[in-house]
N, C-alpha and C positions, 0 to 999 in steps of 0.2 A: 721176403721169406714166405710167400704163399706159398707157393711151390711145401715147403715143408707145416704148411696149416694142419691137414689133418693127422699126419704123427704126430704133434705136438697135442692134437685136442686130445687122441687117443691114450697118450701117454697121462695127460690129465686127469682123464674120466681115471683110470688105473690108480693114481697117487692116490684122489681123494676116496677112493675106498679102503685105505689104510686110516687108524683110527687117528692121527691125529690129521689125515688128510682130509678128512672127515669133518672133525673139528672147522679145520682151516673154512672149506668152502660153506658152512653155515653160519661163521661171521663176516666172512666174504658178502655173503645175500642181506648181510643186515646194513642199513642206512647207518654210516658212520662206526661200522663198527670196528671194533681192536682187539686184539691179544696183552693181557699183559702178561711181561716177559721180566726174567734178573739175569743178570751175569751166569754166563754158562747152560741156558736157557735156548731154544730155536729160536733166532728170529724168522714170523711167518711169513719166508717169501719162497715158493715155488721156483725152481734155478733151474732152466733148461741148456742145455750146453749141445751146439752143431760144431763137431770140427768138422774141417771140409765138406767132402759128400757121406761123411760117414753119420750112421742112425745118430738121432737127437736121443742124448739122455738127458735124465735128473740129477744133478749133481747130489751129492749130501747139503743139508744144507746146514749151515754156519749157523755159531751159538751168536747170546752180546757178547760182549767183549769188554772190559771196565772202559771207560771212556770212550765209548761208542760215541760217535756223531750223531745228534740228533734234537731237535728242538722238539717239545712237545707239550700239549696241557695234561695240567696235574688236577683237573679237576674235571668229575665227570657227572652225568644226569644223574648217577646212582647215587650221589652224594660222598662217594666214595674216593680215597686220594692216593697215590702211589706213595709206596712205603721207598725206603733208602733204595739206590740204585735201581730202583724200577723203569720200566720202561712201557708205552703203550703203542701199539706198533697195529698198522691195519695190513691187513693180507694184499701182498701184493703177489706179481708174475714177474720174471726175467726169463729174460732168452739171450745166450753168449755167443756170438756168431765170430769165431775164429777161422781164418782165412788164411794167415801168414804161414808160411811154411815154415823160419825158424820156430813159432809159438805150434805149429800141428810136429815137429818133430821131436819139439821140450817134452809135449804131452805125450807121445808112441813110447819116449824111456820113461817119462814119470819125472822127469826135471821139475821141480817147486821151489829151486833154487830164488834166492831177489832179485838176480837181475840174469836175463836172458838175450844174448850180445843175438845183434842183426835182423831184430825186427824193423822189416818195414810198413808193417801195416796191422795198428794194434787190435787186436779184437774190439770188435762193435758191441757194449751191452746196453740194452734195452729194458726196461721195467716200466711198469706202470701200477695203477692200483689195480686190485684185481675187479673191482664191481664197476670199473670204467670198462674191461676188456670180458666180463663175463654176459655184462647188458649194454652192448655199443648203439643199442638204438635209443636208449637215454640220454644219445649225445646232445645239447640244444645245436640249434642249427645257425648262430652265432655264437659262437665260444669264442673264449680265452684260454692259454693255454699257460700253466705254470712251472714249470722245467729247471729243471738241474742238468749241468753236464759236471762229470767230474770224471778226473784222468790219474793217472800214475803207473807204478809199477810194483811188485811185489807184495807185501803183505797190504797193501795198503788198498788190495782188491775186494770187491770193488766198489766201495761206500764210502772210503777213508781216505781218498787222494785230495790236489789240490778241486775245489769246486769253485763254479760259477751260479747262481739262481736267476732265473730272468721269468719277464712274463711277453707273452706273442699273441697279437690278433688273428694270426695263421697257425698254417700247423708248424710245430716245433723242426720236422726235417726240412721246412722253406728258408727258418729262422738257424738251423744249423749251417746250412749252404750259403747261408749268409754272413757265418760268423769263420766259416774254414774262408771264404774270399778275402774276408779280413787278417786274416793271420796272414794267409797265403800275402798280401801286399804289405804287411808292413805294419799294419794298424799297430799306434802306440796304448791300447789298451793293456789293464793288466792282465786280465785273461787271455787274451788274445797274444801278446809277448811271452808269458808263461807258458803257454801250450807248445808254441812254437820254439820256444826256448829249451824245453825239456825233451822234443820230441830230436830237434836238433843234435841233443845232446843222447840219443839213444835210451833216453829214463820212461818212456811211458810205452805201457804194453796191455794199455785196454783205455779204450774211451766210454764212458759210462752215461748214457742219453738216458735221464732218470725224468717221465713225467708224472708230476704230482699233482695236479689236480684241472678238470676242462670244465668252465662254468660258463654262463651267459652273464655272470655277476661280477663287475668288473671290481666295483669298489670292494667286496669279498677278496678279492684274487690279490687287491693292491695292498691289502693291511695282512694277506696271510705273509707276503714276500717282503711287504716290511717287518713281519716280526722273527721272520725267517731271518734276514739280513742282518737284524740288530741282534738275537739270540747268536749266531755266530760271529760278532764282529771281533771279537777280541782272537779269534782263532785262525793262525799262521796261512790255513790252505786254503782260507777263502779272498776271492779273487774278485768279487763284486768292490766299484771303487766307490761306491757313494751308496746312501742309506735308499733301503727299499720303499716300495710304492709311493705314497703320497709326500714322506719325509724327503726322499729322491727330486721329486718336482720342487721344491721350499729348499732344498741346497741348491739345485741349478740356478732358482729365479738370484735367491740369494748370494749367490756368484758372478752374475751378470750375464752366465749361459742359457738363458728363457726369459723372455719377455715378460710384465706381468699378467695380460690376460689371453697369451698363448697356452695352450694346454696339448703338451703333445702327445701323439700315438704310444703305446710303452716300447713298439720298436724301434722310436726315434731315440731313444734317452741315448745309448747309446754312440748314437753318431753328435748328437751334439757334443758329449763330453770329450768325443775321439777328436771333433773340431777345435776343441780350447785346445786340448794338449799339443793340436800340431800347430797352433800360434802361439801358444807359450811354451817350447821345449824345454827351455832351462828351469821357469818355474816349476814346474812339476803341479798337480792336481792341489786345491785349496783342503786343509783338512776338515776334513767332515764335521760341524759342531756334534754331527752323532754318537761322535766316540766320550765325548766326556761329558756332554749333559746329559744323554740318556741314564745316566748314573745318576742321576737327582729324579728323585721318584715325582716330588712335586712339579718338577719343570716337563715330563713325561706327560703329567695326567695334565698337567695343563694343555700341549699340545697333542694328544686324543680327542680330548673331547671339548678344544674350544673351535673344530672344525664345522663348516656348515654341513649341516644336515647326520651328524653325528648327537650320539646322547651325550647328556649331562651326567656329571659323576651323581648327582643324585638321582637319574634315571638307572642308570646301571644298578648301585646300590640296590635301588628298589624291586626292581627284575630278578637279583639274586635271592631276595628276602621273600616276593610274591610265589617264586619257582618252588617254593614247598611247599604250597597250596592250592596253586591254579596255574590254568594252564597258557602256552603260551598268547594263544592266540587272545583271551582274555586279559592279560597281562601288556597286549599289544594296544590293545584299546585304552587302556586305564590307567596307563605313561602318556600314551601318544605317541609310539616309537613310529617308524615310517612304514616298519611291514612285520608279519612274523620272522619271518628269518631274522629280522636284525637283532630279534629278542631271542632267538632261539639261539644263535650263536653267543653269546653272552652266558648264558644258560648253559653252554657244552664247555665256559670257558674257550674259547677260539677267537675272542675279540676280549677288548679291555682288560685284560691281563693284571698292567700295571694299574688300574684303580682300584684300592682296599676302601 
């Protein structure tokens, strides 16, 4: 979509001089920043919509919605907590790239109908956060990459479908072309059979390529997609089949899918699991101990922080209690945490969670 690069920035520069566009792109510029949002409220994400060759517009964009999908911390440096139904949301961008001719002919009458017969080819949506796509030169020059794809149809556009989270040493569209190969052959994954299964079946009319976050920090990226994973495990449209980051590698080994002092790539997890299921077809995937210990707060905080090179629940504690008087980086010294950031994220709530 270069070709349509500078409509889109133009369109931009225009939105954010609207007062709450305004708003948007000055917490956009700030390091971690959010909106907080309630039911019936914008969520702040900039929606650009290309039907075919026709001009890019702004769609309106979408309030919450009670039950919005979303994992997120309730605690912030302000000292400050979300009230009932609150949500904190950081400013991101979309762009809806529709191509299909039944979806470019629903939109010429205005069809919003749920389900729209004879698409072959669901619109492409794209987001990211917006302070990755507004300073792309802050990119490190080894990243990781931490990505959602979610799909469906109808109301359930385009945040609410079934989803997948993963994390990639490359960029997300080498790691997509990797994962359409595998649907495309068969692969008994559940995502990968669900996609294909629903696409089969004419139910999905937008594929939703959602990346959330590119760091050089790997162990960061491994506990955000573990708590990613675990916050949504109990929910029907996620498609991930075993517990994120570090929890994921400790179910493999513990399955017999990973060696004990193999460590693999995060694009490997993947194919070894895809490897058990096609030597045990009848058995079907081991169940995750994730789904019912994690419900034991104790046996949680056990497994955070009896990890190497992770804090002690009395480090953590301490951090929460120092963070009203001094700052991180002195606070980094006087635990012995391994760096600022690992203290700092603790501090924003983003890490340890489960330890009171």
């Amino acid at each position: 979509m270069h070709r349509r690069f500078r409509e889109i920035e133009t369109l931009l520069r225009q939105w954010c001089r609207s007062e709450y566009g305004a708003l948007w792109l000055r917490i956009a510029r700030q390091k971690h920043g959010v909106i907080r949002v309630k039911p019936g409220q914008f969520i702040p994400v900039v929606h650009f919509v290309a039907l075919g060759d026709k001009p890019v517009f702004i769609a309106p964009q979408f309030k919450v919605r009670p039950g919005h999908r979303m994992v997120g911390s309730d605690q912030f440096r302000s000292g400050h907590t979300l009230e009932e139904g609150e949500l904190a949301l950081g400013p991101a961008i979309r762009l809806d790239v529709v191509e299909d001719q039944a979806l470019l002919a629903a939109a010429l009458r205005g069809d919003i109908s749920t389900h729209i017969a004879g698409v072959k080819i669901p619109s492409q949506v794209f987001s990211a956060p917006a302070p990755l796509l507004l300073a792309p030169d802050s990119f490190p020059k080894r990243s990781f990459v931490l990505y959602q794809h979610i799909f469906g149809a109808g109301p359930s556009y385009p945040d609410d479908g079934f989803f997948y989270v993963g994390v990639t040493t490359r960029s997300w569209q080498k790691r997509w072309a990797e994962h359409q190969r595998a649907i495309e052959t068969g692969s008994p994954l559940l995502f990968h059979r669900k996609l294909r299964e629903e696409m089969n079946a004419g139910r999905v009319t937008y594929i939703h390529h959602k990346v959330m976050a590119i760091t050089d920090d790997i162990e960061r990226l491994y506990a955000t997609e573990e708590w990613l994973v675990e916050g949504h495990w109990h929910d029907e449209r996620r498609l991930n089949m075993i517990p994120g980051g570090k929890s994921g590698l400790r179910y493999l080994r513990e399955n017999g899918m990973l060696t004990a002092r193999v460590v693999p790539m995060p694009d490997e997890r993947d194919r070894l699991v895809e490897a058990w299921l096609r030597e045990h077809p009848r058995k079907g995937l081991p169940a995750p101990w994730v789904s019912e210990k994690w419900k034991d707060d104790a046996w949680a905080v056990a497994q955070i922080c009896g990890r190497d090179d992770r804090l002690s629940v009395e480090q953590v504690r301490a951090i929460r209690e120092l963070a009203r008087t001094h700052p991180a980086e002195t606070i980094t010294e006087r635990i012995g945490a391994r760096n600022k950031d690992q203290v700092q994220r603790v501090i924003d709530g983003e890490t340890y969670a489960r330890v009171t």
